[in-house]
C-alpha positions as CSV (number, residue, x, y, z in Angstrom):
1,X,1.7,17.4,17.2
2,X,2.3,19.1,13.7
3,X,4.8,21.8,13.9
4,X,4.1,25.4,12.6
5,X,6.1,26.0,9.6
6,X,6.2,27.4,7.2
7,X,7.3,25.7,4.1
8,X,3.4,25.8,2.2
9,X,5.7,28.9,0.7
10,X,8.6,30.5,1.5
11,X,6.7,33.5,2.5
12,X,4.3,31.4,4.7
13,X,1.4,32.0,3.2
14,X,-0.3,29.0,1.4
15,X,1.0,28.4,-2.1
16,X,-1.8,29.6,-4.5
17,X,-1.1,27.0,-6.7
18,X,-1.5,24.6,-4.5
19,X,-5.0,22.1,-5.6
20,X,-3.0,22.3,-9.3
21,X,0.2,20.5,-7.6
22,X,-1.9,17.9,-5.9
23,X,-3.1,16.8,-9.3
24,X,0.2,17.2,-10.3
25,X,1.9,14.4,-7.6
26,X,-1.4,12.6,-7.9
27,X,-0.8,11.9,-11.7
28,X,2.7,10.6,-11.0
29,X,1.1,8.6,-8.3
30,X,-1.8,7.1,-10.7
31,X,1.2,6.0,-13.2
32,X,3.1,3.9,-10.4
33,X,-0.5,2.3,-9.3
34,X,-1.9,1.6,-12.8
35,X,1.1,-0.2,-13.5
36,X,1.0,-2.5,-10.7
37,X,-2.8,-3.9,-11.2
38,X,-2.5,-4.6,-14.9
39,X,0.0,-6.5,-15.4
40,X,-1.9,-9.3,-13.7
41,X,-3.9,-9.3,-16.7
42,X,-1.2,-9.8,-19.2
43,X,0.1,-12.9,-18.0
44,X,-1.2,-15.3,-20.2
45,X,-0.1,-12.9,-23.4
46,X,3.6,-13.0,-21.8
47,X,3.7,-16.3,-21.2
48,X,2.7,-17.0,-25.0
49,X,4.9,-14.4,-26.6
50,X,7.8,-14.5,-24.5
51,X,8.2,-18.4,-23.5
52,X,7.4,-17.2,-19.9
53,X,7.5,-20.1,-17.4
54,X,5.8,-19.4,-14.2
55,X,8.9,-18.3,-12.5
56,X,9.2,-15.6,-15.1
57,X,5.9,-14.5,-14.2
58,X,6.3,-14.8,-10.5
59,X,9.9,-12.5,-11.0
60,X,8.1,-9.9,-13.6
61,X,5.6,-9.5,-10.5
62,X,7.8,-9.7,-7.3
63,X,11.0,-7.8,-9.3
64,X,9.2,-5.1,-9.0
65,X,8.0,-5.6,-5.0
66,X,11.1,-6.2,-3.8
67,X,13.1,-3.1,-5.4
68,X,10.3,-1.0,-4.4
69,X,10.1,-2.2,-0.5
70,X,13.6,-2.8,-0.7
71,X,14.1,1.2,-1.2
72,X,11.2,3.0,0.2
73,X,13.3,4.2,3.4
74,X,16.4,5.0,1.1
75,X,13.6,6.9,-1.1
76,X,12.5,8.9,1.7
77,X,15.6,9.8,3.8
78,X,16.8,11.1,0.0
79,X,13.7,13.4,-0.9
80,X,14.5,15.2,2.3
81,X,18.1,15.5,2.3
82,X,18.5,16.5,-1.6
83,X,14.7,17.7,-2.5
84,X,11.8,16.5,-3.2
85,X,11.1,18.2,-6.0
86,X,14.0,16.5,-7.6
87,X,13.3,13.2,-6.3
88,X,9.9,13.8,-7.8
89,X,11.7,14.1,-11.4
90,X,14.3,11.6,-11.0
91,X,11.6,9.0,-10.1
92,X,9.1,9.9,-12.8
93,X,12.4,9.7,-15.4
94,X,13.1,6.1,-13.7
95,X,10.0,5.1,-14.2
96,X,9.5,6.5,-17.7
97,X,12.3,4.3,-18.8
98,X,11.7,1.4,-17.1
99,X,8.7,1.5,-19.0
100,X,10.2,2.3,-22.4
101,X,12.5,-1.0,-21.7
102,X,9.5,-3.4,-20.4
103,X,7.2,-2.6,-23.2
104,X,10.2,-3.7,-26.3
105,X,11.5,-6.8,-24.2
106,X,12.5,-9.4,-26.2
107,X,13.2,-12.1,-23.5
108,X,11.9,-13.2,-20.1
109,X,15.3,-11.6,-18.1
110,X,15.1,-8.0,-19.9
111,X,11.1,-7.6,-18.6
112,X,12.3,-8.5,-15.2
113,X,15.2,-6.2,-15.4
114,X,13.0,-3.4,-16.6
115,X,10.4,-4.0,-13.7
116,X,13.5,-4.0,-10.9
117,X,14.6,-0.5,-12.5
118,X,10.7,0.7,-12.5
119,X,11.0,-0.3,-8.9
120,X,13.6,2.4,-8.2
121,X,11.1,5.0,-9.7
122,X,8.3,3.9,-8.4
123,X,10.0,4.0,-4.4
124,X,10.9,7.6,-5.3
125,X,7.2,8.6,-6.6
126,X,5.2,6.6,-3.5
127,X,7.6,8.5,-0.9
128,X,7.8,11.7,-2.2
129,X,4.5,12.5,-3.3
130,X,3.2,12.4,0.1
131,X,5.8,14.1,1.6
132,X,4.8,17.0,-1.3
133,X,1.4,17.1,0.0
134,X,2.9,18.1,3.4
135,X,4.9,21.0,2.3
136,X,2.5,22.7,0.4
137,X,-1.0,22.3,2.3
138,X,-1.3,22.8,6.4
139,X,-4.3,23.6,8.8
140,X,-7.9,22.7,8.0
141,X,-7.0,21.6,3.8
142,X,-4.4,18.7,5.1
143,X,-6.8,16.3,5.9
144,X,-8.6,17.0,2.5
145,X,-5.6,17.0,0.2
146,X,-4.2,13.4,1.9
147,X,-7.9,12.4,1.8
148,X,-7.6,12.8,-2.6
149,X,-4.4,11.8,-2.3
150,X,-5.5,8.4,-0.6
151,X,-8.2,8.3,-3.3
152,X,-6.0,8.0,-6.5
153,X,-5.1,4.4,-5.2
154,X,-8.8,3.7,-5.5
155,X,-8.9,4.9,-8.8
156,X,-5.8,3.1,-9.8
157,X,-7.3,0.2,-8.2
158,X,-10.5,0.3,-10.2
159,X,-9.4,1.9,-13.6
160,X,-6.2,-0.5,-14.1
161,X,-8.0,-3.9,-14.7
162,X,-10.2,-2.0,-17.1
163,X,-7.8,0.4,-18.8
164,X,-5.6,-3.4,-19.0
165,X,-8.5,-4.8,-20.5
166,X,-8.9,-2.5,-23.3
167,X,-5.5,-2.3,-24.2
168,X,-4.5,-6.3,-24.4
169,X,-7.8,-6.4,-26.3
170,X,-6.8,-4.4,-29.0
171,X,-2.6,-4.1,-28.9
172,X,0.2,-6.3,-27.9
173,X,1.3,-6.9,-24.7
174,X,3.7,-4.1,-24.7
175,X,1.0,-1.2,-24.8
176,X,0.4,-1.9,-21.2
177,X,3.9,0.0,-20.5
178,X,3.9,2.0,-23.0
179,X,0.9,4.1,-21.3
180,X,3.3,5.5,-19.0
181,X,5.3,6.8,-21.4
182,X,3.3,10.1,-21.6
183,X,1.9,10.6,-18.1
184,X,5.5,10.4,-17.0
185,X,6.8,12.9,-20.0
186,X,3.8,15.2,-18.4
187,X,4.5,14.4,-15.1
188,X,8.3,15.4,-15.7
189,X,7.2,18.7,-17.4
190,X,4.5,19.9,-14.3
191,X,6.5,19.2,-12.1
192,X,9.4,21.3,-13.1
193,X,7.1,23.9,-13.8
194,X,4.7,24.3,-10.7
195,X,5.9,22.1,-7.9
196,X,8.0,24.1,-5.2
197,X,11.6,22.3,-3.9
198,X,11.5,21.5,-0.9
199,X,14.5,19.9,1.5
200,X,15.2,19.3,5.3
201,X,18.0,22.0,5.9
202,X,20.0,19.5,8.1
203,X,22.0,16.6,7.4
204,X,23.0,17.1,3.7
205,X,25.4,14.3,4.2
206,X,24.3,10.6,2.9
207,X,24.2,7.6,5.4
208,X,25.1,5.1,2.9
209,X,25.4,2.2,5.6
210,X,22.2,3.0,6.4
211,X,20.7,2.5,3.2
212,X,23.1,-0.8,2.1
213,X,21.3,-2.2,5.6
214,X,17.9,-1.0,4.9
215,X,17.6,-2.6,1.4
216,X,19.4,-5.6,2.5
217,X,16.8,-6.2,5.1
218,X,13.8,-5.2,3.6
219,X,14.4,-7.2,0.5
220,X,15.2,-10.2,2.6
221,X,12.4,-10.0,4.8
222,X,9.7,-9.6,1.7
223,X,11.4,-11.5,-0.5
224,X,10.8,-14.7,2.6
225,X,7.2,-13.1,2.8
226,X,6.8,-13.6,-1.0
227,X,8.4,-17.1,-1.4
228,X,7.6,-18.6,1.8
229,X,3.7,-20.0,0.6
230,X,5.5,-21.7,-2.6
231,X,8.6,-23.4,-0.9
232,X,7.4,-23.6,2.4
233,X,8.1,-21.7,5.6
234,X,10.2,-23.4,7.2
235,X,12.5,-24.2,3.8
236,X,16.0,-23.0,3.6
237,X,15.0,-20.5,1.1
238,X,12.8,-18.5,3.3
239,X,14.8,-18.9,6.4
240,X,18.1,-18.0,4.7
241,X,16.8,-14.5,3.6
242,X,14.1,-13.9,6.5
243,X,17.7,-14.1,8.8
244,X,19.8,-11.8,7.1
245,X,16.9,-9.8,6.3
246,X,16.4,-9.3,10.2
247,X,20.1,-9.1,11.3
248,X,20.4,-6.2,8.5
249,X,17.7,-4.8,10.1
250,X,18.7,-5.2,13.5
251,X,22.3,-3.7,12.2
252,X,20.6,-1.0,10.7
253,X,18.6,0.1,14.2
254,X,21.9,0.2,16.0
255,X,23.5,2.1,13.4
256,X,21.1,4.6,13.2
257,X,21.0,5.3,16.4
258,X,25.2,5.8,16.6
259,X,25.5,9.0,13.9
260,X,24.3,12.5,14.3
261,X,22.4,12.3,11.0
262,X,20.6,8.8,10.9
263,X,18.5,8.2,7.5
264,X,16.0,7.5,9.7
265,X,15.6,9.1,12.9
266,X,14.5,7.1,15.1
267,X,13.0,9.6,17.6
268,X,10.1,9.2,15.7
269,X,9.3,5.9,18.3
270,X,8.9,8.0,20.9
271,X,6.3,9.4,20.1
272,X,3.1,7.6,21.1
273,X,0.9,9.2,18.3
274,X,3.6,7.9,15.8
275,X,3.5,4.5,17.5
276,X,-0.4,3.6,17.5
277,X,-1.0,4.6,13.6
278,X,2.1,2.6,12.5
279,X,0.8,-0.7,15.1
280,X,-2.7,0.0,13.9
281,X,-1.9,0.7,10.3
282,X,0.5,-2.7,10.2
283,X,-3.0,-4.7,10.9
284,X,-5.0,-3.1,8.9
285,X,-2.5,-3.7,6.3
286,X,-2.6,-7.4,7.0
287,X,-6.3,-8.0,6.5
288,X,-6.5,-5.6,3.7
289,X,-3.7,-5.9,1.5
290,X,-4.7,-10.5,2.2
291,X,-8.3,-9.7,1.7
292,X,-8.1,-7.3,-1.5
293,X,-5.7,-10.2,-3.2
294,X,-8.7,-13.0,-1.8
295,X,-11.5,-10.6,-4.1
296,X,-10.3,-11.7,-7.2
297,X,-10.3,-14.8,-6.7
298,X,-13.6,-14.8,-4.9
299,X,-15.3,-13.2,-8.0
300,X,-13.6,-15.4,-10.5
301,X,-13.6,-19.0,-9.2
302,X,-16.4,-18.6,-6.8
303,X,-19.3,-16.7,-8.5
304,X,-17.4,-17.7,-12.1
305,X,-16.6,-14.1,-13.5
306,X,-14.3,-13.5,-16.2
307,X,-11.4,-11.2,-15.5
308,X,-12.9,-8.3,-17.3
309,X,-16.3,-9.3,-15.3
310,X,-14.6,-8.9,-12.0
311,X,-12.6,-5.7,-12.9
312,X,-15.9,-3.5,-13.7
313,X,-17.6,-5.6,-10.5
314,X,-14.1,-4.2,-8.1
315,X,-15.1,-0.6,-9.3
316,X,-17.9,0.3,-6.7
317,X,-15.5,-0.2,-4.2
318,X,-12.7,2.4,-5.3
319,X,-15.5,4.8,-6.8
320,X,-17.1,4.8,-3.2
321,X,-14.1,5.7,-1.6
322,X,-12.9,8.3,-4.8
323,X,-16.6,10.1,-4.3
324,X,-16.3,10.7,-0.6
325,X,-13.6,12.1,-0.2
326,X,-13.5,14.3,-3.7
327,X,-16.6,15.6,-1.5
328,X,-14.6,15.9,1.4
329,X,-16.2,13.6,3.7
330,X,-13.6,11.9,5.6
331,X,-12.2,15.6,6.3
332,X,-15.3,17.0,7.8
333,X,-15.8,13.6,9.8
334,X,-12.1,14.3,11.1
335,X,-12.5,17.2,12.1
336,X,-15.5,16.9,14.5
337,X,-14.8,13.0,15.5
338,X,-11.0,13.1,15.8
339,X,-8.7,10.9,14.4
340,X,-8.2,8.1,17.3
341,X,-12.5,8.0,16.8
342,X,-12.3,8.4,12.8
343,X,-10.3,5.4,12.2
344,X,-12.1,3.3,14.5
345,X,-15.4,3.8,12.9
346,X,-13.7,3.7,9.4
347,X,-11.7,0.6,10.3
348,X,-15.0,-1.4,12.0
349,X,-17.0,-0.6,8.7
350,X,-14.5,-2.2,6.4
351,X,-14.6,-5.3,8.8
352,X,-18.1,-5.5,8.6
353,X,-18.0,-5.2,4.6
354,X,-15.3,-7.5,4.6
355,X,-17.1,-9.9,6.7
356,X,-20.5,-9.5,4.8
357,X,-18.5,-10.3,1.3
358,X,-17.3,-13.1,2.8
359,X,-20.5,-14.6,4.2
360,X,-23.5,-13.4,2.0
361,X,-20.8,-13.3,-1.4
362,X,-22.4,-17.0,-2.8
363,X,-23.3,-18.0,-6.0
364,X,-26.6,-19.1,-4.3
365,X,-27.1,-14.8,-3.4
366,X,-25.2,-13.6,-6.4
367,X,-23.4,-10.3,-6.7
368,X,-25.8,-7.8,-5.5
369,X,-24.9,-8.9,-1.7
370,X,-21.5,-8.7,-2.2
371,X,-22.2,-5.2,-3.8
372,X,-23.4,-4.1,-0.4
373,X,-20.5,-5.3,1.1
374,X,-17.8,-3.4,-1.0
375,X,-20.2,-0.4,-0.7
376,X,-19.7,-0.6,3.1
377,X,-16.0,-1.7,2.3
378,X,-15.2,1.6,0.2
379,X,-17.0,4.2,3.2
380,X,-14.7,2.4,5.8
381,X,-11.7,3.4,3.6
382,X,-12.5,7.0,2.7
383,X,-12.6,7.5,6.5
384,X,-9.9,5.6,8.3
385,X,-6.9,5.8,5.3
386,X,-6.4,9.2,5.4
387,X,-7.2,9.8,9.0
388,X,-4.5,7.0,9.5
389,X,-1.8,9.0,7.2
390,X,-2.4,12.2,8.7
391,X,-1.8,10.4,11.9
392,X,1.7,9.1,10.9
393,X,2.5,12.4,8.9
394,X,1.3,14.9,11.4
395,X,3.2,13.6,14.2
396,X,6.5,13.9,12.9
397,X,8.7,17.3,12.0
398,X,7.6,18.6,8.4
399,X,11.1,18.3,7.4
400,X,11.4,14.8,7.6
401,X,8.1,14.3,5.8
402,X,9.9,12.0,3.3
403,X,11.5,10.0,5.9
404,X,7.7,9.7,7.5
405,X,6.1,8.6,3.7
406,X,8.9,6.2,3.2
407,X,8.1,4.3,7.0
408,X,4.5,4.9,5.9
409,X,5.0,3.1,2.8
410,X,6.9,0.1,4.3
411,X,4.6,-0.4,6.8
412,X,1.9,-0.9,3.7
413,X,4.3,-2.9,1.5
414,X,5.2,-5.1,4.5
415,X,1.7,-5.5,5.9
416,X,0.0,-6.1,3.2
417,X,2.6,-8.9,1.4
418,X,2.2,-10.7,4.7
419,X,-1.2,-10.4,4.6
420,X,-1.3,-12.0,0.8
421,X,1.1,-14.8,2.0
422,X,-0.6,-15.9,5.3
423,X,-4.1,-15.6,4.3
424,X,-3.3,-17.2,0.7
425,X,-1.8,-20.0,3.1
426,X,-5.1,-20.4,5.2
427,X,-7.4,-20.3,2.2
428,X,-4.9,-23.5,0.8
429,X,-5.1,-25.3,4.1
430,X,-8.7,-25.3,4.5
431,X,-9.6,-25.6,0.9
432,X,-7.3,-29.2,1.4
433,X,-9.1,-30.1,4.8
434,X,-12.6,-29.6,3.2
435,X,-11.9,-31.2,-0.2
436,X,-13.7,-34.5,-0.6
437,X,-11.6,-37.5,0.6
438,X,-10.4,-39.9,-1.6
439,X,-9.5,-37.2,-4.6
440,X,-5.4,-37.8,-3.6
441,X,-3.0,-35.8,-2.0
442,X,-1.9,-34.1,-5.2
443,X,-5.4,-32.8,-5.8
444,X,-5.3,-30.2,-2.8
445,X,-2.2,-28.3,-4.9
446,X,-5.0,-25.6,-6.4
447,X,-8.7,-25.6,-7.6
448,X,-7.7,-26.6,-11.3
449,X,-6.4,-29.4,-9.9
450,X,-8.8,-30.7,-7.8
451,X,-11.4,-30.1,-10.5
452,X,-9.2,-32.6,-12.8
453,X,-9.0,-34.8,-10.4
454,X,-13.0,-35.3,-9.5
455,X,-14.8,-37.4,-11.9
456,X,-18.2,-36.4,-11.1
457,X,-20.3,-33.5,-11.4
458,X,-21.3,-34.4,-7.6
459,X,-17.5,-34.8,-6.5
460,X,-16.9,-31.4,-8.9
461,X,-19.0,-29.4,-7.0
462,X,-18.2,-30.5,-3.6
463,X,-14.9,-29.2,-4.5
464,X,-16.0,-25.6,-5.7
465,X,-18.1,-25.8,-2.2
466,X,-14.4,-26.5,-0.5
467,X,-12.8,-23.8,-2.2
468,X,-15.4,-21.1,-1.2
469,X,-15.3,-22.3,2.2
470,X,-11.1,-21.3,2.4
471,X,-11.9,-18.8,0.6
472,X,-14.7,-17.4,3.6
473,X,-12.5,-18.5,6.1
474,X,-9.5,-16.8,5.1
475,X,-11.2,-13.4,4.8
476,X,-13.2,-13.4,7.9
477,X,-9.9,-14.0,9.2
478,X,-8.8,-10.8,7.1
479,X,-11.9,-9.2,8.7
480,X,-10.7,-9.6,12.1
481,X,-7.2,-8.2,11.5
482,X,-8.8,-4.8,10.3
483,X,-11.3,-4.5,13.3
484,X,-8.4,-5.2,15.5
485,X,-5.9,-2.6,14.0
486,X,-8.9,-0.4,13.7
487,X,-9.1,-0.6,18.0
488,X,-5.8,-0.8,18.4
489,X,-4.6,2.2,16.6
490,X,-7.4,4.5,18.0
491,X,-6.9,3.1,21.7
492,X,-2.9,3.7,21.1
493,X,-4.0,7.4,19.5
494,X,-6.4,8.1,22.4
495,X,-4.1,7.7,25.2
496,X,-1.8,9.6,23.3
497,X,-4.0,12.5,22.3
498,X,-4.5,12.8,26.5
499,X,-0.3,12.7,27.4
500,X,-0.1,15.4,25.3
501,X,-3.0,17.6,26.6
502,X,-1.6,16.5,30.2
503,X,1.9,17.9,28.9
504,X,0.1,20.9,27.5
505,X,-1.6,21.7,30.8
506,X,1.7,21.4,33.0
507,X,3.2,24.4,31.8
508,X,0.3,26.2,32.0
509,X,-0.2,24.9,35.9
510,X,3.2,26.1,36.9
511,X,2.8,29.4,35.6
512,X,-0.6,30.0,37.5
513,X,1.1,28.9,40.4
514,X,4.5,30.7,41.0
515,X,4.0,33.8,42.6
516,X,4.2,37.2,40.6
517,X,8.2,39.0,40.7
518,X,7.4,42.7,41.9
């Protein structure tokens, strides 16, 4: 359970400025999300301007990923031993600059150099702005504020292609970064100004093992997750850094639990509560991060939309899940269905949208099936996302709230990557198993290949037809991941939820029972 504090203030009474420093910590979150969605769309500009190869463009992305994952723990453990009012303002300067350098690269190398250190920013602002949210709002508003807080990755999510869009359209590349320039200037400047520190009194002294084997093995895990669809799972450059990846984790465990103030504490696995969001919130990461990444490429070469097409056809989704809970929804649903009951509703609606964009999503049906899909998509999210991080963050001591967002966040990064690689795998074997035969091995490499290699109109659209049949496959697939992380989670938080009223009782029992002392 959530411990009384008392850090909303340092009187104890809740911080009247509290709603302003949510939009605060929510504009430093927007900056770190908008960044990652469009530089998608600037690819073809960097390739052109730059000399970009398609390693380039697969480092510019995953520089970026692997810094970030690699430092999300680090990020955490640091908000709450130094502040994380400070961390809030080191990351935001990070990221600031990292921008300033991205947007006047001249070569390849110094854009991927600039992502890695926008990375280091961007680990700080993701940790510490949820770990903010849980200093300064408790009781009845902490389901509310992490319900807005979950919905500035919606809006991210849906104002980044088009924000991209407009920007590539009428400046060079570069403007893309430069946008953050300002937001991170502001950021910098309200934070100082309204946002309270905030810092776990124990343990002021670093575990720098701890983070050395953290990064290590988070970066060589994801990086294995990342590369393994290209070069091949079982390749020597996946298994190389999957291995040392998980002996620096392993390392990192059993150091951890040897000092008297671990980065990481992990007592947290002990408690059951903490256990069945992180189990539930690891599938659901899966099937959404794989089936999210499967959308685009469902819009465009399925139903033949242009990247600006299937930005503005994306948006109902996030705006679904931005207007319900900006009116609260999920918050009032919590409270009178309970979490364990919240996210299993939540979760089973965004299988079933998932499911119906996957089946009814056709050329032959057009969009508006699909529409009702995301529509039922976006009302699964506003109400299992935030019950799920109130779940993790509720069930762990508010002092190590930065410690809990940076778990939080790996569980995300590391679900969802694995999620893009495995499903992206199944979509490519069973778009080559139903390609026409006789089009040559080389054919089943992607659809712009296979389309070369048909010479028909007939053989042309039999491939479209294979690709759209991986495509279904791999998100009902994603479909079922969510529905299963959806029950698991509220069948680990329901057994849970009665230990500790058995627990709570026991005390109580004993009392009634012993006799009265004269």
């Amino acid at each position: 359970m959530r411990n009384a504090h008392a850090t909303a203030t340092v009187t104890g009474t809740r911080n009247p400025r509290r709603w302003l420093i949510l939009g605060v910590i929510s504009m430093a979150q927007l900056v770190v999300l908008l960044d990652n969605t469009v530089l998608n769309l600037a690819i073809p500009k960097l390739t052109e301007d730059l000399g970009a190869t398609t390693a380039d463009i697969q480092w510019m992305i995953n520089a970026y990923a692997l810094v970030q994952s690699g430092l999300l723990l680090t990020a955490g453990s640091l908000s709450d031993r130094y502040g994380r009012k400070r961390s809030l303002l080191v990351g935001l300067l990070l990221f600031g600059l990292g921008s300033l350098a991205a947007a006047f690269s001249q070569t390849s190398g110094q854009l991927i150099a600039a992502r890695a250190g926008m990375g280091i920013g961007g680990a700080l602002l993701m940790t510490t702005t949820l770990a903010v949210v849980m200093q300064v709002f408790e009781g009845d508003e902490l389901p509310k504020a992490i319900g807005l807080w979950s919905a500035v990755s919606s809006f991210g999510f849906a104002s980044g292609p088009l924000i991209g869009g407009v920007l590539l359209a009428h400046f060079w590349w570069g403007s893309i970064f430069l946008i953050n320039i300002p937001v991170a200037l502001l950021g910098c400047l309200a934070v100082a100004k309204l946002v309270p520190e905030s810092k776990n009194p124990e343990g002021r002294r670093p575990d720098l093992l701890g983070a050395v084997l953290s990064t290590i093995g988070m970066v060589g895990v994801v990086y294995a997750i990342i590369s393994g669809p290209g070069n091949g799972w079982t390749s020597a450059s996946v298994l190389v850094p999957a291995g040392a990846g998980l002996l620096a984790l392993a390392a990192f465990v059993r150091w951890e639990l040897h000092i008297p103030h671990p980065m990481l504490d992990m007592g947290f696995f002990r408690n059951r509560r903490f256990n069945g969001a992180i189990s539930g919130g690891l599938l659901v990461a899966f099937g959404m991060g794989g089936s999210v990444f499967l959308l685009t490429q469902h819009l465009q070469l399925v139903l033949g939309y242009g990247p600006l097409e299937a930005g503005l056809r994306t948006a109902p989704l996030a705006l679904v899940v931005v207007a319900l809970n900006v009116a609260g929804i999920g918050a009032k649903l919590l409270g009178k269905m309970g979490t364990a009951m919240t996210i299993t509703v939540g979760m089973t609606l965004n299988a079933t949208g998932l499911a119906a964009v996957a089946l009814l999503g056709t050329p032959e049906r057009g969009y508006g099936w699909m529409l009702a899909g995301l529509l039922i998509m976006g009302s699964g999210i506003a109400l299992s996302m935030p019950a799920m991080a109130n779940a993790i963050m509720t069930s762990i001591p508010p002092a190590k709230a930065g410690s809990g967002a940076g778990i939080q966040g790996t569980v995300n990064q590391f679900g969802s990557g694995l999620g893009v690689a495995i499903l992206g795998a199944v979509l490519s074997s069973r778009f080559a198993a139903l390609l026409p035969v006789g089009l040559g091995a080389g054919a089943a490499g992607s659809l712009h290949e296979a389309l070369a290699a048909a010479p028909t109109p007939e053989l042309r659209s039999q491939v479209h037809d294979a690709f759209a049949g991986g495509v279904r496959a791999s998100q009902l697939i994603g479909a079922l991941a969510v529905v299963a992380g959806g029950l698991l989670a509220g069948l680990l938080l329901r057994r849970a939820a009665r230990s500790e009223a058995i627990a709570a009782a026991a005390p109580s029992e004993a009392e009634e029972e012993s006799p009265s002392t004269p």
